[in-house]
C-alpha positions as CSV (number, residue, x, y, z in Angstrom):
1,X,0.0,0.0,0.0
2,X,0.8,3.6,-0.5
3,X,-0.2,7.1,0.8
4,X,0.8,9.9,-1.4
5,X,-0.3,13.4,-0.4
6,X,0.5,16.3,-2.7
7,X,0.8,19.7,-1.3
8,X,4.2,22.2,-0.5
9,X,6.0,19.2,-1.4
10,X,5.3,15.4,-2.6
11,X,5.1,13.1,0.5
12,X,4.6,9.8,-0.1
13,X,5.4,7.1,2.0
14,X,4.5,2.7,1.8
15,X,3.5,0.4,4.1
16,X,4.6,-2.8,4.4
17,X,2.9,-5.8,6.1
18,X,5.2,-8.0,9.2
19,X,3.1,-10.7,9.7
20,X,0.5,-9.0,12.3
21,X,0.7,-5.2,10.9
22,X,1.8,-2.9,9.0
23,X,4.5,-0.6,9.4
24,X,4.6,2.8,7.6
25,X,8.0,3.7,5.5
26,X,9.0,7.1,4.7
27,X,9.7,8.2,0.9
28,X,11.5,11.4,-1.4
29,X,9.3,9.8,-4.3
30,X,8.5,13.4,-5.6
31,X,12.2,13.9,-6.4
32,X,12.0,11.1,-9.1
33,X,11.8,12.6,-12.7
34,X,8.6,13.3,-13.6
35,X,8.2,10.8,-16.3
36,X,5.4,11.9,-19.3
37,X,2.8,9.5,-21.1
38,X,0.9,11.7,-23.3
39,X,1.4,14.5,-25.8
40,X,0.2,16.9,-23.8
41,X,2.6,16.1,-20.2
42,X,5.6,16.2,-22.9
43,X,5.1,19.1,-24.0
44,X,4.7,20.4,-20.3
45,X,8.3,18.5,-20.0
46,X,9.7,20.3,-22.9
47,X,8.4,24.3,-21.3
48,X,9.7,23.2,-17.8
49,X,12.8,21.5,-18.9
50,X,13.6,25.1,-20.2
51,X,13.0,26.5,-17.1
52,X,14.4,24.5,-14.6
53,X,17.1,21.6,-14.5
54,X,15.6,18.9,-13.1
55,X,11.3,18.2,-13.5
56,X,10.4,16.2,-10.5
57,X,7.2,14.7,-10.0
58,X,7.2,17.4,-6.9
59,X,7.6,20.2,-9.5
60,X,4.7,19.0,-11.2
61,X,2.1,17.7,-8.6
62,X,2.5,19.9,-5.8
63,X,4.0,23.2,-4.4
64,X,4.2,25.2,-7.8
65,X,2.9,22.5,-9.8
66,X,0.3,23.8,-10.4
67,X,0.9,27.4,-11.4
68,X,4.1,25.7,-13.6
69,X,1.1,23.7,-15.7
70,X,-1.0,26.7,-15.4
71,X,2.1,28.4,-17.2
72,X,2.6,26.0,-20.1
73,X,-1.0,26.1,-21.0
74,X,-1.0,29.8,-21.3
75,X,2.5,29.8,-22.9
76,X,0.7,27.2,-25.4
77,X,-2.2,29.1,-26.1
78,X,-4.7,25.8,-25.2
79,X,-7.3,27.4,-23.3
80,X,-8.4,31.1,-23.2
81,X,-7.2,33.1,-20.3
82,X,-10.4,35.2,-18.8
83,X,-9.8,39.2,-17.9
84,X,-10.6,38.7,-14.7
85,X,-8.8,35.6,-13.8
86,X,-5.7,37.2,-15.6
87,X,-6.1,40.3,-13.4
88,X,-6.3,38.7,-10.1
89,X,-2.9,36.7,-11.4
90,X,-0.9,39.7,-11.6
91,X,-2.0,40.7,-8.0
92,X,-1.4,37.4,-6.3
């Protein structure tokens, strides 16, 4: 079994069974390359792998993750950016 729980960071951790219970493992998981299947996450790879110099799965699915896919979309052009949303972007 595994817990994985996105947010500042990527914590992830296993659990393992001895016989009568389980005991819970520790993990740095989110540093592992964040490893694309689709068109659309390579491209993501591509805009970020200009950015930074390593894309972990951290950089991708927590902490700025999301503003970073936020980013590439825009960047992209592959959704319309409302006035209002782009607005309250420059002030945060």
């Amino acid at each position: 079994m595994a817990a994985i729980e996105p947010g500042t960071g990527l914590g992830e951790a296993f659990l393992a069974w001895y016989g009568r219970n389980y005991q819970a493992h520790s993990s740095e998981g989110g540093y592992a390359d964040f490893a694309p299947i689709c068109g659309f996450q390579i491209g993501l790879l591509e805009y970020l792998l200009e950015r930074f110099d390593h894309v972990s799965c951290e950089r991708v699915c927590s902490g700025t993750g999301l503003p970073n896919i936020y980013a590439y979309i825009r960047h992209r052009g592959l959704a319309e950016e409302p006035a209002w949303l782009s607005e309250r972007l420059k002030n945060a």
